[in-house]
C-alpha positions as CSV (number, residue, x, y, z in Angstrom):
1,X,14.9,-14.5,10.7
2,X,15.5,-11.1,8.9
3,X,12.6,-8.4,10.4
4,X,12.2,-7.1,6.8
5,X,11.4,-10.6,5.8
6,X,7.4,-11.1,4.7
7,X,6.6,-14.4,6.1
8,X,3.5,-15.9,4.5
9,X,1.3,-18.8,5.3
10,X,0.4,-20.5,2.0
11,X,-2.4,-22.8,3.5
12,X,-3.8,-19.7,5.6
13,X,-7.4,-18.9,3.8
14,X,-8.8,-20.4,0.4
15,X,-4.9,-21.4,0.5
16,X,-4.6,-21.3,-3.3
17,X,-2.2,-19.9,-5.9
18,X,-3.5,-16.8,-5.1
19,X,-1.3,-16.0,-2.5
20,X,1.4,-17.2,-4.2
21,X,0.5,-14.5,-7.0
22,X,-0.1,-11.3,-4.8
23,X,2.9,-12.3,-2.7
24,X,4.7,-11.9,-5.2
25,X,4.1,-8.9,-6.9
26,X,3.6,-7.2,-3.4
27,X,7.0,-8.5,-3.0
28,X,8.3,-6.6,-6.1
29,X,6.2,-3.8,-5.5
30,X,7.6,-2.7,-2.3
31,X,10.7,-4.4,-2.7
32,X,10.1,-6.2,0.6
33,X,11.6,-10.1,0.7
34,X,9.0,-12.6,1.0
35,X,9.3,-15.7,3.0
36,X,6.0,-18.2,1.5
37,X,5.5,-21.6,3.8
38,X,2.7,-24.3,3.1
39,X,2.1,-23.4,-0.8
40,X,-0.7,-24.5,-1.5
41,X,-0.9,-27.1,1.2
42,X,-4.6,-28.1,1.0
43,X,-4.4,-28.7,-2.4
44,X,-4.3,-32.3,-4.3
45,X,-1.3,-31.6,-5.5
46,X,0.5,-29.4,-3.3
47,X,3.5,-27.2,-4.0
48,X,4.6,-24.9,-7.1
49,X,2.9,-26.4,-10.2
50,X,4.1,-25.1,-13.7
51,X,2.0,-21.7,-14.0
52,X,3.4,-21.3,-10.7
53,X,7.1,-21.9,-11.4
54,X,6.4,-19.6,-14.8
55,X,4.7,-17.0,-12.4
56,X,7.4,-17.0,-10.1
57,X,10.1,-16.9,-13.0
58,X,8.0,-13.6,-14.3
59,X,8.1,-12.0,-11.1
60,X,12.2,-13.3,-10.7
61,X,13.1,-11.7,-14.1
62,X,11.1,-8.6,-14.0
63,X,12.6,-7.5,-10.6
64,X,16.5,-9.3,-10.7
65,X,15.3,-11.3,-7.8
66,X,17.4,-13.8,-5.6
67,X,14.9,-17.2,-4.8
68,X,15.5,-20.4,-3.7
69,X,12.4,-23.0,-3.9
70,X,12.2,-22.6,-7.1
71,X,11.4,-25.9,-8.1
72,X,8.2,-28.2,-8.8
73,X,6.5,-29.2,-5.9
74,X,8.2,-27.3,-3.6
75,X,6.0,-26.0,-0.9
76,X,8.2,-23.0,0.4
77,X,9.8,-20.4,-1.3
78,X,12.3,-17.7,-0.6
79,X,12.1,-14.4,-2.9
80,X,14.2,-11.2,-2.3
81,X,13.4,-8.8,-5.4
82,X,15.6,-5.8,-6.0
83,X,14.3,-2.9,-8.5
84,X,11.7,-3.0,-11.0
85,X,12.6,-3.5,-15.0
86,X,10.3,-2.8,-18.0
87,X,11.4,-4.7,-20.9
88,X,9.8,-7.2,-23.8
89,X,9.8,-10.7,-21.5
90,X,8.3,-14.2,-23.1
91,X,7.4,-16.9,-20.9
92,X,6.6,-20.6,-21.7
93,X,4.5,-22.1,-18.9
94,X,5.1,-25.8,-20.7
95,X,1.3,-26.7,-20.0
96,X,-2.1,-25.6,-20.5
97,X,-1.6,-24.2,-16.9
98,X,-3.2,-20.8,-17.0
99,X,-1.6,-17.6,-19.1
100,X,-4.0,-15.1,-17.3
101,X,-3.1,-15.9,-13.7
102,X,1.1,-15.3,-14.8
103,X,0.0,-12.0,-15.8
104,X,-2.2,-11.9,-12.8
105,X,1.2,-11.6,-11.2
106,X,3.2,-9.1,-13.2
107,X,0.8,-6.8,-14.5
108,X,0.1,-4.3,-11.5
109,X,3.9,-3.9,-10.6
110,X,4.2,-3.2,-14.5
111,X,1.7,-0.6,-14.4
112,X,3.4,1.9,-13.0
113,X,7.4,1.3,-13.7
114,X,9.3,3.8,-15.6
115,X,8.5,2.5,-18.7
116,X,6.8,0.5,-20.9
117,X,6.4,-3.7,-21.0
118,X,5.4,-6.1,-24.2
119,X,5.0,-9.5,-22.3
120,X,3.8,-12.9,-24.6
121,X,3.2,-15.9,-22.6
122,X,2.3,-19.2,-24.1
123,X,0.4,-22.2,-22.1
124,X,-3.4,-21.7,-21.7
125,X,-5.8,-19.2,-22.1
126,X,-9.3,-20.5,-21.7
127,X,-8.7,-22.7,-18.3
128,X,-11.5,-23.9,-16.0
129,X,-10.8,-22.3,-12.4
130,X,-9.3,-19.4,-14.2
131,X,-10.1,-15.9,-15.8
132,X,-9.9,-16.5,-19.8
133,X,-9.2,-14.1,-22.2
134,X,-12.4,-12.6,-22.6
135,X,-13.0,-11.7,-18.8
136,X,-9.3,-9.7,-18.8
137,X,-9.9,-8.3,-22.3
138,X,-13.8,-7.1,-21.1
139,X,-13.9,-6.7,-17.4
140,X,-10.7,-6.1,-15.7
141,X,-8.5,-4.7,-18.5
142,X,-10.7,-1.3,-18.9
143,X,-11.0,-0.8,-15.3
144,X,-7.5,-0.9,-14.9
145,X,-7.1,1.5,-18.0
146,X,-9.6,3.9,-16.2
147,X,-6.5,4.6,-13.5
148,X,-4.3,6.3,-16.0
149,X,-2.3,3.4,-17.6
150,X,-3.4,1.7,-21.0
151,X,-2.7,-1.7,-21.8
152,X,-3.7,-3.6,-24.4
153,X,-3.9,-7.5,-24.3
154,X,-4.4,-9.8,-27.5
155,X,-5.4,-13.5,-27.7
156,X,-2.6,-14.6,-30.5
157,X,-3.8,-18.4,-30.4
158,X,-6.5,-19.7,-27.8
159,X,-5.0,-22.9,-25.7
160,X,-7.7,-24.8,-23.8
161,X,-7.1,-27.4,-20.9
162,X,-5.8,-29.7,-21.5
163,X,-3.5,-29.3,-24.6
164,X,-2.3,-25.5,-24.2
165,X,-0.3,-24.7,-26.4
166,X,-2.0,-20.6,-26.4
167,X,-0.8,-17.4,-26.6
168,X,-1.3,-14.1,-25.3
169,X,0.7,-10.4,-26.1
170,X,0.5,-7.6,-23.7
171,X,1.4,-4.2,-24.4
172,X,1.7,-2.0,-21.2
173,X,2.0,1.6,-21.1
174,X,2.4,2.6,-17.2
175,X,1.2,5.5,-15.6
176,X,3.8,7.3,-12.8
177,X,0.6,6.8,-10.9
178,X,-2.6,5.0,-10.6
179,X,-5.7,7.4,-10.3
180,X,-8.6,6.4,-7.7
181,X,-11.6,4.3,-8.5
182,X,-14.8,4.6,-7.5
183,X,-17.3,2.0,-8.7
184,X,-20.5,1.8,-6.5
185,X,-23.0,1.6,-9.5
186,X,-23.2,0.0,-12.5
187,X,-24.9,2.8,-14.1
188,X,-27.4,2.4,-17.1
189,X,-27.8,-1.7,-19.0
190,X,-26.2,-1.4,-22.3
191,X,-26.4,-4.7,-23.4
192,X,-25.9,-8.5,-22.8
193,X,-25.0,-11.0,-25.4
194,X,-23.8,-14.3,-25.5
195,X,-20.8,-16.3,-27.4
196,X,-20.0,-20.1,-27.2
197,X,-16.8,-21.1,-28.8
198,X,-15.8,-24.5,-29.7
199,X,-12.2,-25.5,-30.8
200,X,-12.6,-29.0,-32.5
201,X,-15.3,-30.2,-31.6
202,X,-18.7,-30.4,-33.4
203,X,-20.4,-26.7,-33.4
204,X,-23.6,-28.5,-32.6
205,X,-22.4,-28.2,-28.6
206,X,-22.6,-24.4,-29.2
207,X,-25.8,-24.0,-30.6
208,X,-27.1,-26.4,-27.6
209,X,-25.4,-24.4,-25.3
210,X,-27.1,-21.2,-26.6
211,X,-30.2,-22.2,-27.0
212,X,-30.5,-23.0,-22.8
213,X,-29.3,-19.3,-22.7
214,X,-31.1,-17.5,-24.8
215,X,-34.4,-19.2,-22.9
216,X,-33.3,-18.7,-19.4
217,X,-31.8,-15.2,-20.2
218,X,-34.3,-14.4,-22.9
219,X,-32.1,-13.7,-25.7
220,X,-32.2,-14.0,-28.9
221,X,-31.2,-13.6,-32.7
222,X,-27.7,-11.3,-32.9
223,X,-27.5,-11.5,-29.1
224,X,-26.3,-15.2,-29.5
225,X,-23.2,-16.2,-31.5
226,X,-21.6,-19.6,-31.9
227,X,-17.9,-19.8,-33.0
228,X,-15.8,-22.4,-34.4
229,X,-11.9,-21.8,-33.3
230,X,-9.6,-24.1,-35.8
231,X,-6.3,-23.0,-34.8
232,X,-6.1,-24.2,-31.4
233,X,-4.4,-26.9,-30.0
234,X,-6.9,-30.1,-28.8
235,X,-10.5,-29.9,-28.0
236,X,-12.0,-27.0,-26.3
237,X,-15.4,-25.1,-25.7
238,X,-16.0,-22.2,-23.4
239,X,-19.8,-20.7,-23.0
240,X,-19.6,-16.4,-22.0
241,X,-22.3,-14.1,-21.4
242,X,-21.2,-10.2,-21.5
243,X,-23.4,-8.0,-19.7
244,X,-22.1,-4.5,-20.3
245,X,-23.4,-2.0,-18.1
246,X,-22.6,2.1,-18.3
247,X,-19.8,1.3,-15.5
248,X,-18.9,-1.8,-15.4
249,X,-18.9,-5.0,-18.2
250,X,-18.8,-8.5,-16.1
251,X,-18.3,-11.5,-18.3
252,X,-19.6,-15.1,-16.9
253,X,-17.8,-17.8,-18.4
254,X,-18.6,-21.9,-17.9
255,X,-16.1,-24.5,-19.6
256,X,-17.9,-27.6,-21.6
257,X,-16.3,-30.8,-19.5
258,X,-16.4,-34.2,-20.8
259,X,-19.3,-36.5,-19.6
260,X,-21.4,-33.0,-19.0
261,X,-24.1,-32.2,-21.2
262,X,-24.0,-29.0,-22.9
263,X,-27.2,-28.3,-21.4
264,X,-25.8,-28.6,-18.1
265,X,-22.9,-25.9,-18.4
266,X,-25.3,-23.6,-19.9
267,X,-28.1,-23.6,-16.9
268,X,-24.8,-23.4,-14.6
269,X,-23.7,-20.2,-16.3
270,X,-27.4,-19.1,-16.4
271,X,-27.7,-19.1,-12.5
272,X,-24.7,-17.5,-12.0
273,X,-25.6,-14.5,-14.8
274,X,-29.0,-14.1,-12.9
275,X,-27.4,-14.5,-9.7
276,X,-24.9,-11.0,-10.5
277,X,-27.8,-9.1,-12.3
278,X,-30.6,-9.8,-9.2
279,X,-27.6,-8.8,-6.3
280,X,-27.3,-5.1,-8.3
281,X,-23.9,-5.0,-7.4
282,X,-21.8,-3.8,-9.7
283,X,-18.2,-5.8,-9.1
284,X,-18.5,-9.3,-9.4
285,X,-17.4,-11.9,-7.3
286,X,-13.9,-12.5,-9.2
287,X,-13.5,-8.6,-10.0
288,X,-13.8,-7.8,-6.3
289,X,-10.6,-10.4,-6.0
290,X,-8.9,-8.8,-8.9
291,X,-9.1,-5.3,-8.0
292,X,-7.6,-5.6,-4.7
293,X,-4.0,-5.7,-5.0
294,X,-3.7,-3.2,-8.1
295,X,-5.7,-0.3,-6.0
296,X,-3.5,-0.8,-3.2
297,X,-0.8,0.0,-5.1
298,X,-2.3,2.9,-6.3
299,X,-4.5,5.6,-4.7
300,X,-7.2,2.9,-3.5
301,X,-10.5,3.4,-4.2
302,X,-14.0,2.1,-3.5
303,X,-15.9,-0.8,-4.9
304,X,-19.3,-2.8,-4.4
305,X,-19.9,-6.6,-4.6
306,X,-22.4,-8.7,-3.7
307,X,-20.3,-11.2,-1.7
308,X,-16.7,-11.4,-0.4
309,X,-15.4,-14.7,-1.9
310,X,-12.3,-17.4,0.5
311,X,-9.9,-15.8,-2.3
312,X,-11.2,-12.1,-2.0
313,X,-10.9,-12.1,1.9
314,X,-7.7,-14.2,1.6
315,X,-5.9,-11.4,-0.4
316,X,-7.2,-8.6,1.9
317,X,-4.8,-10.3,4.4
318,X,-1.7,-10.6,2.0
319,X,-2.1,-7.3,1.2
320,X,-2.2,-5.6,4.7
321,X,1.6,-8.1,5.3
322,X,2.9,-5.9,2.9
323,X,1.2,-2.4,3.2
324,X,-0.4,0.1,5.3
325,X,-3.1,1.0,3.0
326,X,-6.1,0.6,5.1
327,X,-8.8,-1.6,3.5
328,X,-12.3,-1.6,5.0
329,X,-15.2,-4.3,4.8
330,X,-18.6,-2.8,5.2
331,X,-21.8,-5.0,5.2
332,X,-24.8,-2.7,3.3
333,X,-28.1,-3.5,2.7
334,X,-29.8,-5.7,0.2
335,X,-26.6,-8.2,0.6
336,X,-23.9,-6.4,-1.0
337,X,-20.5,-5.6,0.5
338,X,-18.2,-1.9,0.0
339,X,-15.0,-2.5,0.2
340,X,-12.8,1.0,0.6
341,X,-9.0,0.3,-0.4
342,X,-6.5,3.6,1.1
């Protein structure tokens, strides 16, 4: 085997996609050829599924890379990227399989190339098990502007699971390179307010879902909005809660699932809005994953969360394959974790 080659266990960890992703654009990144084994071996449905054939095509097309795997359900996959090319790309995933976690892949390579990207990619946007629109748009999105680049991401037609059909546009304009971030404190409550969307279905499953949140987080009146979406594909709803701090804005998002009350997804989004706001951390438990491989890349930085999540301490470990940034875990008091990246 080549020395240079990055070999990666796919079922090491939370032994997700998530490997599969930051692999990848640490792959392009450094222009280091990655060797990935075991893709997503302790899943169902093992191998490359069609968000991960589209991510890998992303990452392929962006970077003029040679690969072989390639294919569905293949569950190792051979990438040697060469240099890095800005451009206006479109990709199709062919599914509802999740628009978010494509970009998931491309974005921080794009953010600092030597020039600038417009990227639309169709399939879905509001996904269970995945960041939807809203979260990017609201939580990670500004962060990432706060380094020095400024992108700018638009929902052009919502696609829920399972009919898709969704589109985002992403305008990227890179920075030569990414500024530090510190983000210990959340700094001064601003506001929190809550939106439940439903794509054909009846707007009554809204209105139920907001009334369990505006009890359990006691809000009320302009603070709770119900949407109707007509010009998505197929049924959809999706419940989020924004609580926008001075520092930080986290967005907690719960999907309405058939044969589950709305009641039910609203008290689950509930506990997990209380759980971030009593922890007083100010990255969440998904931001804490996101973060990681775009400050890496840059000049690192400096976050606290409450908790490391499987996928948060998975990518710390794909990330020190492919660079010699030092990252450091440290436990603090009152249960929250710093993580120092560089």
């Amino acid at each position: 085997m080549d020395a240079d080659v990055v070999e990666i266990d796919g079922s090491q960890g939370e032994g997700g996609g998530q490997i599969l992703r930051s692999s990848l654009a640490l792959s392009v990144a450094t222009c280091r050829p990655v060797r990935i084994v075991k893709i997503r071996a302790r899943r169902t449905r093992p191998g490359l599924l069609r968000q991960h054939l589209t991510a890998v095509s992303a990452a392929r097309e962006i970077s003029q890379a040679e690969v072989s795997g390639e294919e569905l359900g293949s569950t190792e996959l051979m990438f040697a990227p060469q240099s890095v090319s800005p451009g206006d790309y479109s990709w199709s995933i062919g599914s509802s399989g999740s628009t978010t976690l494509v970009l998931q892949t491309v974005l921080p390579v794009l953010l600092t190339a030597d020039g600038p990207s417009t990227l639309t990619i169709e399939g879905g946007t509001h996904n269970p098990f995945a960041p939807p629109f809203e979260y990017l748009a609201l939580t990670l999105i500004p962060l990432l502007n706060r380094l020095g680049a400024r992108v700018r991401l638009d929902l052009v037609r919502p696609g829920f699971h399972p009919g898709g059909g969704g589109k985002l546009r992403v305008s990227i304009a890179p920075a030569a390179r990414l500024e530090r971030l510190s983000l210990t404190e959340r700094g001064k409550m601003i506001d929190v307010r809550a939106r439940a969307i439903v794509s054909n279905l009846p707007l009554h499953i809204a209105e139920r879902e907001l009334n369990v949140i505006g009890r359990k987080l006691r809000l009320r009146g302009e603070k709770l909005a119900a949407e109707e979406w007509k010009d998505g594909r197929g049924p959809g709803n999706v419940l989020l809660v924004e609580m926008q701090f001075a520092d930080v804005t986290e967005v907690v998002t719960g999907f309405g699932e058939r044969g589950v009350p709305a009641e039910r997804v609203a008290a689950r989004v509930a506990r997990e809005c209380r759980k971030y706001l009593d922890s007083g951390a100010p990255v969440g438990e998904h931001l804490a994953d996101q973060l990681l491989v775009p400050l890496a890349l840059g000049s690192g930085g400096e976050y606290v969360t409450h908790e490391l999540s499987s996928h948060a301490e998975t990518n710390i470990e794909v990330v020190r394959r492919f660079l010699e940034t030092a990252i450091a875990v440290v436990e603090q008091g009152d249960a929250q974790t710093l993580i120092r990246i560089g």
